[in-house]
C-alpha positions in Angstrom: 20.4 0.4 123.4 21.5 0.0 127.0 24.8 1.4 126.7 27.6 -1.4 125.9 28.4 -3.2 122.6 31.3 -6.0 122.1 35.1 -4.9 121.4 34.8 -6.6 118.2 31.9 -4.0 116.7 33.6 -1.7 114.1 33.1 2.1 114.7 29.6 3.0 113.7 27.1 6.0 113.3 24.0 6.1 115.5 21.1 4.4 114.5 17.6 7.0 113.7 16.6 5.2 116.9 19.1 6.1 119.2 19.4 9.6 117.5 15.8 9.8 119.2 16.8 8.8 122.2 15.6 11.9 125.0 18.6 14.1 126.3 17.0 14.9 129.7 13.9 16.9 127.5 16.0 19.2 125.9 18.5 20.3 128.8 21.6 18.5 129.3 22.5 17.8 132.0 19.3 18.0 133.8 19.4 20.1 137.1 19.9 19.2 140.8 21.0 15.9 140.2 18.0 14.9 138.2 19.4 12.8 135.9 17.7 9.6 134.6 19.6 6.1 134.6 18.4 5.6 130.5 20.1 9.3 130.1 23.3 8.3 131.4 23.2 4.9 130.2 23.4 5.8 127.0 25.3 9.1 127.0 28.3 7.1 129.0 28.2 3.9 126.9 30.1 3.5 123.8 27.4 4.8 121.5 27.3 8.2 123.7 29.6 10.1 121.7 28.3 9.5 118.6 24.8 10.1 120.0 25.7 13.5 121.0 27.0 14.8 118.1 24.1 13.9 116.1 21.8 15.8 118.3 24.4 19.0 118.4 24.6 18.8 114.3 20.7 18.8 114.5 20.7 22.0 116.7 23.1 23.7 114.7 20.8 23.1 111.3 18.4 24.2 113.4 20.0 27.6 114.5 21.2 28.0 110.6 17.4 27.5 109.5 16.2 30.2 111.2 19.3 33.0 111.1 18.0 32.4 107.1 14.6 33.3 108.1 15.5 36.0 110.2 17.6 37.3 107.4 14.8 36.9 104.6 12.0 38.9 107.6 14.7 41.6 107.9 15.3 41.9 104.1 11.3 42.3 103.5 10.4 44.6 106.4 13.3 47.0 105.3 12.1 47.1 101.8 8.4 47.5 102.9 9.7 50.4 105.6 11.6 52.6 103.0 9.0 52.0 100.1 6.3 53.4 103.0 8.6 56.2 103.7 9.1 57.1 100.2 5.6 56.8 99.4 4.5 58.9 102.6 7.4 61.8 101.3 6.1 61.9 97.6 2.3 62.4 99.1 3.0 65.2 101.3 4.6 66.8 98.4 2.3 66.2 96.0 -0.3 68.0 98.8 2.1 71.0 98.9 1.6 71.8 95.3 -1.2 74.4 94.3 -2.3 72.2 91.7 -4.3 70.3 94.7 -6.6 70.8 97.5 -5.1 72.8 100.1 -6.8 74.1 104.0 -7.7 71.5 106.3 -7.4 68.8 104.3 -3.8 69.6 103.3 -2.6 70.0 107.0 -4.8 66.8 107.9 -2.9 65.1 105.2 0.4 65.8 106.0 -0.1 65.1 109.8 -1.5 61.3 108.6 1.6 61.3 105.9 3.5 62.0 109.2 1.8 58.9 110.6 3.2 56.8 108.1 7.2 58.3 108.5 7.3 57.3 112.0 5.6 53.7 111.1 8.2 53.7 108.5 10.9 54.4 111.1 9.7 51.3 113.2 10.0 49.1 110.4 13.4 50.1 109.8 14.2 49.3 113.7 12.6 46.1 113.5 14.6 45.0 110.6 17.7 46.3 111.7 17.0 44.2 115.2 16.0 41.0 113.1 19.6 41.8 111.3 21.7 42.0 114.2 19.9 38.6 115.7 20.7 36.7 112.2 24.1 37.7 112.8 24.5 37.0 116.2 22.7 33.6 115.1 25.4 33.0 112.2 28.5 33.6 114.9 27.2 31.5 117.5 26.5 28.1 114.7 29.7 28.8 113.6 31.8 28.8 116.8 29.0 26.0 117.7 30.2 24.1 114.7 33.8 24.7 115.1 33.7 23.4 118.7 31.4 20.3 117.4 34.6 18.7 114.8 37.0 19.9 117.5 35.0 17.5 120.4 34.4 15.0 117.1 37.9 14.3 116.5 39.1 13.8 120.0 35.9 11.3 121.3 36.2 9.5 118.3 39.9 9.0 118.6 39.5 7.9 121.8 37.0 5.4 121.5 39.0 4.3 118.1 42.1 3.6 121.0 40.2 1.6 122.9 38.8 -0.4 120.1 42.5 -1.0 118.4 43.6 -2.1 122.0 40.2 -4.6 122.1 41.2 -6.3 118.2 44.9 -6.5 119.5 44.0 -8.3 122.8 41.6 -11.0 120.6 44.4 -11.6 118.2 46.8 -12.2 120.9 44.1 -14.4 122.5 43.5 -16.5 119.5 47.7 -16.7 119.3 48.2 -18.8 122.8 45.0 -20.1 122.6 46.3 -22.1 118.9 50.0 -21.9 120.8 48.8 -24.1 123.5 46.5 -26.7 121.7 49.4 -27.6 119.7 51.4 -28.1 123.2 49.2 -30.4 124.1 48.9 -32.6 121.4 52.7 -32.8 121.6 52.9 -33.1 125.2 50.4 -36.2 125.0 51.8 -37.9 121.6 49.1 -36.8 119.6 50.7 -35.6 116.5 50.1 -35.5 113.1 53.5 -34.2 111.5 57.0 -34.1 111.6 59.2 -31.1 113.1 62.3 -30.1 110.5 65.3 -28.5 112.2 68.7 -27.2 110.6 70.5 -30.2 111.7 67.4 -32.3 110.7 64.1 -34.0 112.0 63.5 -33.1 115.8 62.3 -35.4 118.2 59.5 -35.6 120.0 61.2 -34.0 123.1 62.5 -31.5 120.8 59.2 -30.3 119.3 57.6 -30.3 122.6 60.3 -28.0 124.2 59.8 -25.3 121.1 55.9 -25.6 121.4 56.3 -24.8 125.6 58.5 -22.0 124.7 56.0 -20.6 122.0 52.8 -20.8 124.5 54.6 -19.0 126.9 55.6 -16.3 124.8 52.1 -16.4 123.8 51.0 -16.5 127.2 53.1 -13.0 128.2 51.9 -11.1 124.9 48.0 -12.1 125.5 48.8 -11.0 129.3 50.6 -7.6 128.2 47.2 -6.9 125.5 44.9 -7.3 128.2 46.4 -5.4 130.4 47.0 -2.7 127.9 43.5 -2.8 126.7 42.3 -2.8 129.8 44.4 0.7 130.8 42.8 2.1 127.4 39.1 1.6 128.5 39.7 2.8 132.3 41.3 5.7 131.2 38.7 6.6 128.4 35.7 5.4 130.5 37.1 7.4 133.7 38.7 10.4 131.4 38.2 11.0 128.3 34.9 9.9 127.6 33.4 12.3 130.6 35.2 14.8 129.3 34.1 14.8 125.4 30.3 13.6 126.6 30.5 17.4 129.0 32.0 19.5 126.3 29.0 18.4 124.0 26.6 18.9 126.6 27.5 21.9 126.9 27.5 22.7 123.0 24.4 21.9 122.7 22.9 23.5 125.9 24.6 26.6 124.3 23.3 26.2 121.4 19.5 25.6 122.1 19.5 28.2 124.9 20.6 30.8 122.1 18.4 29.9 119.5 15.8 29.4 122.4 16.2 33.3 123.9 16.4 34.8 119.8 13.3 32.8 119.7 12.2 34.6 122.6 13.5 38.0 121.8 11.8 37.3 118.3 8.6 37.4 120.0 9.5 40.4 121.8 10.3 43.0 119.1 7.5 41.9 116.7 4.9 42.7 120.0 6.9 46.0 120.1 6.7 46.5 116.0 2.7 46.0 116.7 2.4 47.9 119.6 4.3 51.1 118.3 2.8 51.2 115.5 -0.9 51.2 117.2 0.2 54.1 119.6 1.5 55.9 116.5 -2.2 55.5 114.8 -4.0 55.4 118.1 -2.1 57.3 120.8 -3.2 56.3 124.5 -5.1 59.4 126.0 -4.4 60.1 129.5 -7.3 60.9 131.6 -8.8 64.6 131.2 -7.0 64.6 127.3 -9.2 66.3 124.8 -7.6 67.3 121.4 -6.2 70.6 122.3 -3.2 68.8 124.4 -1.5 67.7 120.8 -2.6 64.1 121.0 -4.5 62.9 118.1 -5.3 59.4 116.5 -5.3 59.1 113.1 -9.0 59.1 113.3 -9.1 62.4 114.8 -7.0 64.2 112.1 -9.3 62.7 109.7 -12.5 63.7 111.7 -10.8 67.5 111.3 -11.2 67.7 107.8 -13.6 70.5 107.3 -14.7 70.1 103.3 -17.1 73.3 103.5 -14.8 75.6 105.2 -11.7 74.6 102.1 -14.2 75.4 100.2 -15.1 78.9 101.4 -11.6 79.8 101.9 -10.5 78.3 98.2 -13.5 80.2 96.9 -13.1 83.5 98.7 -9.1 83.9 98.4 -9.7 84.7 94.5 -11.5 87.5 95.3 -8.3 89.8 94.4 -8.6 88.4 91.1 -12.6 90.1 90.5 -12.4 92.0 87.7 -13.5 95.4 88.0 -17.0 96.5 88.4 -18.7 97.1 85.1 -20.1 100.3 83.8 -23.8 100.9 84.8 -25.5 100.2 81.5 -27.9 102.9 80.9 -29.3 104.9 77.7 -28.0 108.3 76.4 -29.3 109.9 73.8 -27.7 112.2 71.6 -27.5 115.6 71.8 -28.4 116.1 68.4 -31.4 114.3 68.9 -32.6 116.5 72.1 -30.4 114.5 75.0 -28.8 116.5 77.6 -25.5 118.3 76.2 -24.1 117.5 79.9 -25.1 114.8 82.2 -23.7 114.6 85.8 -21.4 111.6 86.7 -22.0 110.7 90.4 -19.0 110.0 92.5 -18.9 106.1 92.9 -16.6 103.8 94.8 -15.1 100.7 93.3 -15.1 97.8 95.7 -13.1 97.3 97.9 -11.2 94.0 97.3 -8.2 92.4 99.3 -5.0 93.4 98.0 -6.1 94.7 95.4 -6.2 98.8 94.5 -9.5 100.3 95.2 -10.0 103.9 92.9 -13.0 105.7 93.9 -13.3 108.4 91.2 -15.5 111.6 91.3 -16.8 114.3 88.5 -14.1 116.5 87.4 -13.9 120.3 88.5 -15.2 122.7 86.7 -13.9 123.5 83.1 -12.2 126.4 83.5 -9.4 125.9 85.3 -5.8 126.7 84.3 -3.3 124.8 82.4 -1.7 124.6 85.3 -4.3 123.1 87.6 -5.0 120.4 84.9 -1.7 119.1 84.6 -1.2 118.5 88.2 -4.5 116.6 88.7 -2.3 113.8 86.6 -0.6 112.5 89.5 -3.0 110.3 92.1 -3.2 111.1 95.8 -2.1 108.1 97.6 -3.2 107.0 101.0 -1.3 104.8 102.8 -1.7 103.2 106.5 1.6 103.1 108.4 1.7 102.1 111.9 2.1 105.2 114.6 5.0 103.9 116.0 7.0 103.7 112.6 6.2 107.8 112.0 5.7 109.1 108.6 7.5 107.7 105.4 11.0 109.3 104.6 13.5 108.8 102.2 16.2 106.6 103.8 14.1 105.4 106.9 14.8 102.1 108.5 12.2 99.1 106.9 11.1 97.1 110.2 9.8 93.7 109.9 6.2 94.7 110.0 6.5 97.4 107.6 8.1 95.2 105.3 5.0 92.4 104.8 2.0 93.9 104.1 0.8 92.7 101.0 0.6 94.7 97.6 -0.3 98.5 98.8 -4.3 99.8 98.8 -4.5 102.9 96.4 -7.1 105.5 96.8 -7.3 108.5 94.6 -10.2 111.2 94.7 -10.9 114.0 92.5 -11.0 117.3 94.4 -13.9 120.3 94.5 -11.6 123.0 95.3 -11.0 125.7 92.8 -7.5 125.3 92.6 -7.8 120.9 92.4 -5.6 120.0 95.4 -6.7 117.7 98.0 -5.5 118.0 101.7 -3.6 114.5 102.6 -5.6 112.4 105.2 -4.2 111.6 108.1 -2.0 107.9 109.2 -4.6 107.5 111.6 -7.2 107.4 109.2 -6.5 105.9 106.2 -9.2 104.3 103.3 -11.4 107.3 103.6 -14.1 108.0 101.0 -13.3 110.2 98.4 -15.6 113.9 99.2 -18.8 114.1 96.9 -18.8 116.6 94.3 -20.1 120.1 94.8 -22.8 121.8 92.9 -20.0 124.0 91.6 -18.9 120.7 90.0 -21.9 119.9 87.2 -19.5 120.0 83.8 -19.6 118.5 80.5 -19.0 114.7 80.7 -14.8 114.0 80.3 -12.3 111.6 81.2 -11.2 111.7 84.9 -8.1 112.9 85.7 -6.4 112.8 88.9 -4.7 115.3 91.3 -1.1 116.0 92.2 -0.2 113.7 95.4 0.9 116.5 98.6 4.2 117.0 99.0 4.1 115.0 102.7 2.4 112.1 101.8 5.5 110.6 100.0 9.1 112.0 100.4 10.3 110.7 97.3 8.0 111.5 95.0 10.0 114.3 93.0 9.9 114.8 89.3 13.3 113.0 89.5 11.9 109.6 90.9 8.3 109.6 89.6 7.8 108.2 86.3 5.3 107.3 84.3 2.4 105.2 86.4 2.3 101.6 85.3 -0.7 99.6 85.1 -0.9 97.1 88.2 -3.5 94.8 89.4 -7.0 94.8 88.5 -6.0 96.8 85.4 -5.1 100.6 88.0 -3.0 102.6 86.9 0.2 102.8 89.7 2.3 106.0 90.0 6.2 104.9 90.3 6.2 107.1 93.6 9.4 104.9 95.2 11.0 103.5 91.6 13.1 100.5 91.7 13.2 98.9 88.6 16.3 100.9 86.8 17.5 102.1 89.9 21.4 101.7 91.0 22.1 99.4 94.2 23.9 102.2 96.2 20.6 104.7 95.2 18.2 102.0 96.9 21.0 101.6 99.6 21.1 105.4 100.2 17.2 105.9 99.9 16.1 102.7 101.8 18.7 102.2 104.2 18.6 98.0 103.5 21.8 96.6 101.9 19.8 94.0 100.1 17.0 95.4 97.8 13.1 94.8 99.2 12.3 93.7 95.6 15.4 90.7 95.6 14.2 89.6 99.7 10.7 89.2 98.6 11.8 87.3 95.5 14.0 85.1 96.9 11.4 84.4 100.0 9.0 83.4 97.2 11.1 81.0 95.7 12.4 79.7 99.0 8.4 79.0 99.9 7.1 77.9 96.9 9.6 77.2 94.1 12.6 74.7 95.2 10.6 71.9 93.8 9.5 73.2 90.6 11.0 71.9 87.9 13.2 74.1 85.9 12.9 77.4 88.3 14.8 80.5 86.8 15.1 78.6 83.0 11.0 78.6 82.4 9.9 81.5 81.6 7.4 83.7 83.7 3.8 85.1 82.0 5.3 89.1 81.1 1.6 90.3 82.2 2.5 89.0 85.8 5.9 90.4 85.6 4.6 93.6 84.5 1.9 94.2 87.5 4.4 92.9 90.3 7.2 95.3 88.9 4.2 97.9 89.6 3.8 97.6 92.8 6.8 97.7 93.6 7.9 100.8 91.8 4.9 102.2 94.0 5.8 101.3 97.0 8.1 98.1 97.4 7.7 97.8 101.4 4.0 97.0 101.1 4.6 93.9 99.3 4.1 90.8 101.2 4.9 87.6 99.2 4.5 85.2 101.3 0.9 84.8 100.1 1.3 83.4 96.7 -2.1 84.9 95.6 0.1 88.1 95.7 2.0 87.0 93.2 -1.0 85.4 91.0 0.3 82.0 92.1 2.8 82.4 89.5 6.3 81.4 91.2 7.6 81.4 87.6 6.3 84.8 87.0 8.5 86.5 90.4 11.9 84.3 89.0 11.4 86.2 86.3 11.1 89.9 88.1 14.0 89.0 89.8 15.9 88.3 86.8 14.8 91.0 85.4 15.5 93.5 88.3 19.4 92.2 87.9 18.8 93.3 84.1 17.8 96.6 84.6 20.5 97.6 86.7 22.8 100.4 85.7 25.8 98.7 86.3 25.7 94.5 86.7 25.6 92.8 90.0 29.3 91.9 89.5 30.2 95.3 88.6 32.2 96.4 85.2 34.6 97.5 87.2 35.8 93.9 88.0 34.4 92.3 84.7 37.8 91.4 83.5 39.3 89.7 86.9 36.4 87.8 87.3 36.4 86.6 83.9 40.2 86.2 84.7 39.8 84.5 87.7 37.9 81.9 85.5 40.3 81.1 83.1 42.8 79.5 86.3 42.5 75.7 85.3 43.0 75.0 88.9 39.7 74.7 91.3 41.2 75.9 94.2 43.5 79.0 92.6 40.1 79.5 91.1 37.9 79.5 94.0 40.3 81.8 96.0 41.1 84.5 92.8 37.0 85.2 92.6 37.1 85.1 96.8 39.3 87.8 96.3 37.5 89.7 93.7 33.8 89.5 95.6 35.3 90.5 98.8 36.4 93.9 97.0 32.9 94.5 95.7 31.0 97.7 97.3 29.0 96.9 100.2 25.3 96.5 98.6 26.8 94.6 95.8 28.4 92.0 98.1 25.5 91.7 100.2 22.6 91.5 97.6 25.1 88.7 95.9 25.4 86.8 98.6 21.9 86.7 99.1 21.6 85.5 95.7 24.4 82.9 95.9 22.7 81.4 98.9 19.4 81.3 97.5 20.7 79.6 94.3 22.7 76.9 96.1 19.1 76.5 98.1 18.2 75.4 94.4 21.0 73.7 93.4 20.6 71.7 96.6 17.2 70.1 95.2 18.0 69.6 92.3 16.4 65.9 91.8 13.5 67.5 92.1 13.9 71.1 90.2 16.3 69.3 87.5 18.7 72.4 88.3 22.0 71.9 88.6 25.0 74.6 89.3 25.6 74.5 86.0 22.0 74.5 84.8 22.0 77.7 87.3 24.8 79.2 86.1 24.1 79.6 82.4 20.5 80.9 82.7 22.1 83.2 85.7 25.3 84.4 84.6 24.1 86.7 81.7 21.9 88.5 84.2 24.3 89.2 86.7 27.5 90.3 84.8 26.2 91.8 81.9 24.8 90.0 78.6 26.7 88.6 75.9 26.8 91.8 73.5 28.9 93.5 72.3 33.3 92.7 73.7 31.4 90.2 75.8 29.7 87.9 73.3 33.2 85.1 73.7 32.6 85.3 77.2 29.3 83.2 77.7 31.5 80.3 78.8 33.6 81.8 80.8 30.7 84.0 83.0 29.3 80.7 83.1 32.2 79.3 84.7 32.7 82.2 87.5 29.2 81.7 88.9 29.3 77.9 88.8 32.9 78.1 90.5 30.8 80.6 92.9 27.9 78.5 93.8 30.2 74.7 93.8 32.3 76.8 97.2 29.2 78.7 98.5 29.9 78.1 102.1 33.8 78.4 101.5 33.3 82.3 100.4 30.2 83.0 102.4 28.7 82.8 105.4 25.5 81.0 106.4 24.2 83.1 109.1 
């Protein structure tokens, strides 16, 4: 394999051997003139070209082989990145749900789920970077390949020139040489056969002549091959082999530095993969770090956990649901058998629980009282804490956003000693004070208690027009309906609580917001009526003390307040959509086309009075809020729409039982444009 073969060889591949042969150990050419004599023996010989092309097809396979493997890495890390972040979103939600453990350990949990997002996220950059390599792997083989037949066709035809000219020259040779051994057997008498002309046998003279003239042209066609084969191999040795051995140097220089620096950059990004990922686990501390500056390992949050302090708090936040304290079990005997005709009831004091209503009770007054005192001992005296700077209650007063979260409100009721059974209010300043004890005036036969008339300046609104009957609330107390709202008209609870949007329908729809977008079927499963029944209590008593933003408020029944708000829409006097405009809204639903149809009921809701259109588009927003999730809550607009409709523009009695479809309709129309007939803000 030194580098020359005879102009006779036909056109060959390289032999395994000289496929082996070194090409300056992987660089071509080498550096500062460092090029071996074997190198460019071989590379400038007539088996060079050939040579070089099998080594650039083996670096293109080579470049090929591992785009596929970077494409395979990319296609796994990507699936195992989204399955991680799926997995990590499913947990945290599966935490959120009451059903499981929540304090410490939830907030732990959700920080480590958190964890597990951003190693997520990594993964996906990874792949996406082992994507974009294949792909600039794939362009480069290809223009690789595509520069590889170009160099291919013109070294081979080049080579194939110079061979051509080499088999012309020998055939020419062999010509004169046979030419001029037949001249000289003529020229010295040697010959075997006889010479034919047109006129007949030539001589010996004759034959000699036409064999000189032969050799010489013999002589000038072997002259004019070499000579032509000899321009051929200059100019292809000088030109055009150079040329074709440089362009495939370069190829495959090009092509093994590429695959060479992916290689590299392979290296890089999976050191980067690892190293993110142990600073998301393990963040680096600075010096002086403790836990308060936010910078916590996975092993940290863990350490956090605190299993007896869930437990406490689990344990201790069902306190509003202790029953009431039992009767003191004690024996009484019979009057008839010589007991006591009247025994004393001490004044005693219910406990006290968060929440909840606390109805400290004393002996009655004395028995003889007027008619009148006893019927105004039926309505409880209620003692309320309001902050000092929001002044006493007042019909119509401004609701600020401390007044308007503080849980269900804490009832007190006393039974007074006075003669006439009135009770003096206490002060804001001082409110939860114990009931007075009873008198010695107060010894009277054993009755049921009964409670006193509430002073006129405790509570503004409650007149004989606005008080009704008290409903039974929490813990089985009896609530007076001193601030109704259930039944009451939207521009009344405008007028007396100075809020556009009812207290009752905020606190609903911040319930659902908090815990209900994910449960499935919210507003089409039913709530427990019991629930219902308590929460509609408290907030005919006094809807501004109702803070649900603690779901034990609400019995952790998020089913239970879709239902009071549904049910608050029922009670209305006149529907949420008004009867008024009834028949153009169920007009505006019969237009066939969307947009005629989304700009007719634009129309109609922009005419509604102003607590209408502001408690609806509370409503709509909250809705489309569910409508938004619903893979999760399996509600869809039209899911929403048909349990909602009935509720909001009257049900289907009466002239409106053929228009269940079509009140359908307007609120699904309603909630598919939310944001095209309200604003977010």
């Amino acid at each position: 394999m030194n580098g020359s073969v005879d102009g006779s060889d036909d056109e060959r591949e390289a032999s395994p051997q000289e496929m082996e042969a070194p090409l300056g150990n992987g660089k071509a050419p080498m550096p500062n003139g460092m090029s071996s004599q074997a190198l460019n023996d071989v590379i400038h010989s007539d088996i060079g070209i050939n040579v070089l092309l099998s080594r650039l097809k083996q670096s293109i396979a080579s470049a090929r082989d591992f785009a596929g493997f970077l494409k395979q890495r990319s296609v796994l890390e990507d699936e195992h990145a989204q399955g991680l972040k799926k997995m990590s979103r499913t947990t945290y939600e599966s935490a959120q749900k009451s059903e499981n453990r929540q304090g410490s350990y939830a907030l732990q949990l959700a920080d480590v789920t958190r964890i597990h997002e951003r190693m997520a996220e990594n993964g996906i950059t990874f792949s996406r970077s082992l994507l974009q390599m294949q792909e600039d792997l794939k362009d480069m083989s290809l223009n690789i390949e595509r520069g590889r037949k170009h160099w291919k066709q013109e070294g081979l035809n080049n080579e194939k020139k110079v061979k051509d000219a080499e088999s012309q020259l020998e055939k020419a040779k062999s010509r004169y040489d046979n030419s001029a051994v037949s001249y000289d057997k003529a020229r010295t008498g040697d010959s075997s056969g006889r010479a034919f002309g047109i006129k007949g046998p030539k001589s010996a003279e004759q034959r000699e002549e036409d064999l000189h003239r032969k050799v010489q042209a013999a002589d000038a066609d072997y002259a004019a091959k070499v000579q032509a084969a000899q321009s051929q191999r200059q100019e292809n040795t000088s030109s055009l082999r150079p040329q074709a051995v440089k362009a495939l140097q370069e190829l495959i220089t090009e092509c093994d530095s590429a695959l060479t620096l992916q290689l590299q950059k392979f290296a890089a990004i999976n050191e980067k993969l690892l190293v993110s990922n142990g600073l998301v686990v393990s963040p680096i501390k600075g010096e002086g770090a403790d836990e308060a500056s936010g910078i916590l390992s996975m092993r940290d949050l863990v350490g956090r956990i605190d299993n007896e302090r869930d437990f406490y708090a689990y344990v201790t936040g069902q306190s509003s649901n202790l029953p009431a304290r039992p009767a003191e079990i004690k024996y009484e005997k019979h009057p008839a058998l010589g007991g006591s005709a009247s025994a004393p009831m001490p004044a005693q004091r219910a406990p006290t629980q968060p929440s909840a209503i606390s109805q400290p009770i004393s002996q009655p007054a004395s028995t003889n009282q007027t008619p009148q005192t006893s019927l105004n001992q039926r309505a409880p005296t209620i003692q309320t804490s309001i902050p000092s700077s929001s002044g006493p209650l007042s019909g119509g007063r401004q609701v600020t956003p401390d007044q308007s979260f503080r849980g269900p409100p804490t009832l007190q009721t006393s039974i007074p000693t006075s003669s006439n059974g009135l009770s003096s209010p206490s002060p804001a300043s001082q409110p939860m004070s114990p009931a007075p004890a009873p008198t010695a005036n107060s010894a009277a036969p054993r009755q049921a208690p009964q409670l006193p008339t509430a002073p006129a300046d405790t509570f503004t609104k409650a007149s004989p027009t606005t008080v009704g009957r008290p409903q039974k609330g929490p813990n089985g107390v009896m609530l007076p309906s001193n601030n109704p709202v259930f039944g009451m008209s939207l521009e009344a609870l405008f007028r007396r609580d100075d809020s556009a949007v009812p207290m009752v329908v905020y606190q609903c729809i911040q319930a659902v917001d908090l815990f209900g977008l994910d449960v499935e079927g919210i507003y089409r499963v039913s709530g427990n009526s019991a629930h219902i029944s308590m929460l509609r209590a408290l907030f005919d008593h006094d809807s501004s003390r109702v803070d649900f933003r603690n779901p034990a408020t609400f019995f952790q029944d998020v089913n239970s307040v879709a239902g009071l708000l549904k049910q608050f829409f029922r009670d209305l006097p006149d529907p949420l959509f008004t009867s008024e405009h009834y028949n153009e809204f169920i007009d505006g639903a019969r237009l066939e086309d969307p947009a005629q149809r989304r700009d007719s009921l634009h129309a109609i809701i922009n005419a509604l009075p102003d607590p209408n259109y502001a408690t609806l588009r509370a409503v709509i927003l909250h809705l489309n809020r569910i409508v938004e999730r619903q893979e999760r809550n399996r509600m869809s607009s039209s899911n929403v729409a048909l349990c909602f409709a009935p509720t909001l523009m009257g049900q289907h009695t009466g002239p409106h039982m053929a228009d269940a479809g079509l009140q359908a309709r307007v609120l699904d129309s309603i909630l598919q444009h939310t944001y095209e007939i309200f604003d977010e803000d």
